[in-house]
C-alpha positions as CSV (number, residue, x, y, z in Angstrom):
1,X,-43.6,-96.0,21.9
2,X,-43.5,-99.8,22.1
3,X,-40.9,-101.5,24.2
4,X,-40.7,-105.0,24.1
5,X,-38.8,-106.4,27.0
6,X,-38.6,-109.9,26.5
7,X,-35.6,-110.2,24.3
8,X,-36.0,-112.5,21.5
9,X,-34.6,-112.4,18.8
10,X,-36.3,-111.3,15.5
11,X,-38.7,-109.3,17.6
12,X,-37.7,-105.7,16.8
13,X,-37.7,-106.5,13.3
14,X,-41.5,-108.0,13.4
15,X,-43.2,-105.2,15.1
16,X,-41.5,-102.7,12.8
17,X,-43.2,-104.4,10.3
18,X,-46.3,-104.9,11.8
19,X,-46.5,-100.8,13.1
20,X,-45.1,-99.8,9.5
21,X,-47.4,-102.1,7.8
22,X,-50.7,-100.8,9.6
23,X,-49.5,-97.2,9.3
24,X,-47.7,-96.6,12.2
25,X,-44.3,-95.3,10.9
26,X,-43.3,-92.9,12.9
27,X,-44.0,-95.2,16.3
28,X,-40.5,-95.8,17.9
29,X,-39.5,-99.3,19.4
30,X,-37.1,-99.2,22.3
31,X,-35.9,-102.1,22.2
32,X,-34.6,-104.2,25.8
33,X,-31.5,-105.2,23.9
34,X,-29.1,-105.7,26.8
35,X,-31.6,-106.8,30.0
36,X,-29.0,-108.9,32.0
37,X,-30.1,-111.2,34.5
38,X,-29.4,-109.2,37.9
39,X,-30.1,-109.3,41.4
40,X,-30.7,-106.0,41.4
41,X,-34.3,-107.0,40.5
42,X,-34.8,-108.4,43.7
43,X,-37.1,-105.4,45.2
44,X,-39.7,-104.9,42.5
45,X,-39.9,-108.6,42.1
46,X,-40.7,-108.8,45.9
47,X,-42.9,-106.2,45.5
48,X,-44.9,-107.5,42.4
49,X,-44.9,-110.9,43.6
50,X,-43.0,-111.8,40.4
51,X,-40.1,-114.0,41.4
52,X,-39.7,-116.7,39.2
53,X,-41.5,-119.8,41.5
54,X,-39.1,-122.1,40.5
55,X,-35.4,-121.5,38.4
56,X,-34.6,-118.4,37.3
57,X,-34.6,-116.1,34.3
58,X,-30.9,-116.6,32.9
59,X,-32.3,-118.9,30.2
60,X,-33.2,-115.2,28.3
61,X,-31.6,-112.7,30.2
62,X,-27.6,-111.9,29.4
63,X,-24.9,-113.3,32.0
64,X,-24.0,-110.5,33.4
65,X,-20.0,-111.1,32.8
66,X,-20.8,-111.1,29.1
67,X,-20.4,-107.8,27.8
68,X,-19.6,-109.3,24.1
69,X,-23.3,-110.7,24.3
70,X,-24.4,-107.6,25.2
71,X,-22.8,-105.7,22.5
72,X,-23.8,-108.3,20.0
73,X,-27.6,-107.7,21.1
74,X,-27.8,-104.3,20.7
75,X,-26.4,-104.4,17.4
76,X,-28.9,-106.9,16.1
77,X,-31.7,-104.7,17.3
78,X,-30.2,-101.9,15.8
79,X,-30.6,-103.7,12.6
80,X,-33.9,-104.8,13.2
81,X,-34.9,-101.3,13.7
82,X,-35.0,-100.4,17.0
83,X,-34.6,-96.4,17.8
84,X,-33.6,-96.8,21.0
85,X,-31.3,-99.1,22.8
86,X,-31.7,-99.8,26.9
87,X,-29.0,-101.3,29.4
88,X,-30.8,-102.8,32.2
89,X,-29.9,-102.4,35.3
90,X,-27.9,-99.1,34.8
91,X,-25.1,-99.1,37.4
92,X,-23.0,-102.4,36.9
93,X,-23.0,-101.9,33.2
94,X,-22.0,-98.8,32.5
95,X,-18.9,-99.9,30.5
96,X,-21.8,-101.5,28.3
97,X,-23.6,-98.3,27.9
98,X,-20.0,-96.6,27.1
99,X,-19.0,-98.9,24.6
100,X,-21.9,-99.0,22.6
101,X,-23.2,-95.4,22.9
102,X,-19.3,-94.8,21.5
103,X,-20.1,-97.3,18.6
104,X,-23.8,-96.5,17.6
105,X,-25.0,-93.0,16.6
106,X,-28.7,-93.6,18.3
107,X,-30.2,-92.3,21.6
108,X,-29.5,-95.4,24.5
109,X,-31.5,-95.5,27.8
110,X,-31.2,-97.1,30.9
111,X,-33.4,-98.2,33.8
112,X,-32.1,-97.8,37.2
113,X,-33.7,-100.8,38.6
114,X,-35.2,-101.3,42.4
115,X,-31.6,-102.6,43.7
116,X,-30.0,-99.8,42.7
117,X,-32.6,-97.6,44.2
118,X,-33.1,-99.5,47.5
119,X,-29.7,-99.5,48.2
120,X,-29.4,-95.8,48.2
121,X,-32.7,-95.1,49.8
122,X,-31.5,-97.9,52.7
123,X,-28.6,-96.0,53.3
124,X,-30.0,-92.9,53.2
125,X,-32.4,-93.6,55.9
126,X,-29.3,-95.5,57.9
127,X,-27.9,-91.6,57.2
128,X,-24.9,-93.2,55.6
129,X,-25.2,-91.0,52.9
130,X,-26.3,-87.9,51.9
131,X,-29.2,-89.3,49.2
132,X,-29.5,-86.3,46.9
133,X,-25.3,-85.8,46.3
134,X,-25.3,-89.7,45.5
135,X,-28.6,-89.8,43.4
136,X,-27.1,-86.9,41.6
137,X,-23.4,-88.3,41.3
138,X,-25.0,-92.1,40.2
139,X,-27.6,-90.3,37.4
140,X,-24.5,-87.8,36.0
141,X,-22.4,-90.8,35.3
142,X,-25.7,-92.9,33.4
143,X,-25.6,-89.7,31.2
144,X,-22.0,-89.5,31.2
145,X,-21.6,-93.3,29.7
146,X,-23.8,-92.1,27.1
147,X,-27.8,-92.1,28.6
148,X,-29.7,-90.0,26.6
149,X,-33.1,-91.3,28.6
150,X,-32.7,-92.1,31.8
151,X,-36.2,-94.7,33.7
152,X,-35.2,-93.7,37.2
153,X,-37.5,-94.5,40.8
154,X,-34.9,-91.4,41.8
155,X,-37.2,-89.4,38.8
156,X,-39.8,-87.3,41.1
157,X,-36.8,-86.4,43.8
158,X,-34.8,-85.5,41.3
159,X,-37.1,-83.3,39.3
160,X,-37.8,-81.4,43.0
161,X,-33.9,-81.3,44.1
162,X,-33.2,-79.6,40.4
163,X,-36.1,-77.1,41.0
164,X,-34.6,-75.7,44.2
């Protein structure tokens, strides 16, 4: 799979070409279509050391108030070719996911960004919350706006709180 995540338009539509052209057909692209700039990067940027040094990222990421963008974006892809659609961060922007898995007949994923995980692993350790009835209730409504893949740091607690 290839999964560009920079957003620019045209994109989709030239590595399709260039993966169909050098035999690579049957590659999908999951495309980044509707990557909003969020502060619920804040963690893995930290982390990674990859906080813009100066400005920020809103010159290519969506305002995050603009769900029409948003729709737009993913619609475009779509065109271009892309065989799956992501809404990044997950949470905030699951009347996005809604909207567009109700108007496009294609898998959509989201990725559950640091933010959203740090928040509930904060206030799990603070014992505000009980960690595996919240993971579960914020992944069931990803899948219930229409998630068919889900890129979770919840992913290997999960996998062991559904084999017990």
């Amino acid at each position: 799979m290839v999964a560009p995540s920079d957003m620019m338009d045209g994109k989709v539509l030239a590595i399709r070409k260039a993966l169909d052209l050098e035999g690579f057909k049957n590659t999908p692209i999951m495309a980044y279509s509707a990557k909003f700039a969020s502060s619920y990067y804040g963690p893995f940027r930290d982390a990674a050391q990859s906080a813009p040094c100066f400005g920020d990222r809103k010159s290519y990421q969506m305002d995050f108030a603009n769900s029409k963008e948003a729709l737009r974006e993913i619609e475009a892809d779509i065109e271009e070719g892309a065989d799956i659609v992501m809404v990044k961060p997950a949470l905030a922007y699951l009347d996005v996911l809604k909207e567009a898995s109700d108007t496009y007949n294609m898998p959509f994923a989201v990725y559950n960004v640091s933010g959203e995980y740090s928040m509930v692993k904060a206030a799990a350790i603070k014992g505000w919350i009980d960690e595996k009835k919240i993971v579960t209730e914020n992944l069931t409504a990803m899948k219930r706006a229409g998630a068919k893949i889900i890129i979770t740091y919840h992913a290997l607690d999960m996998a062991k709180w559904l084999e017990e």
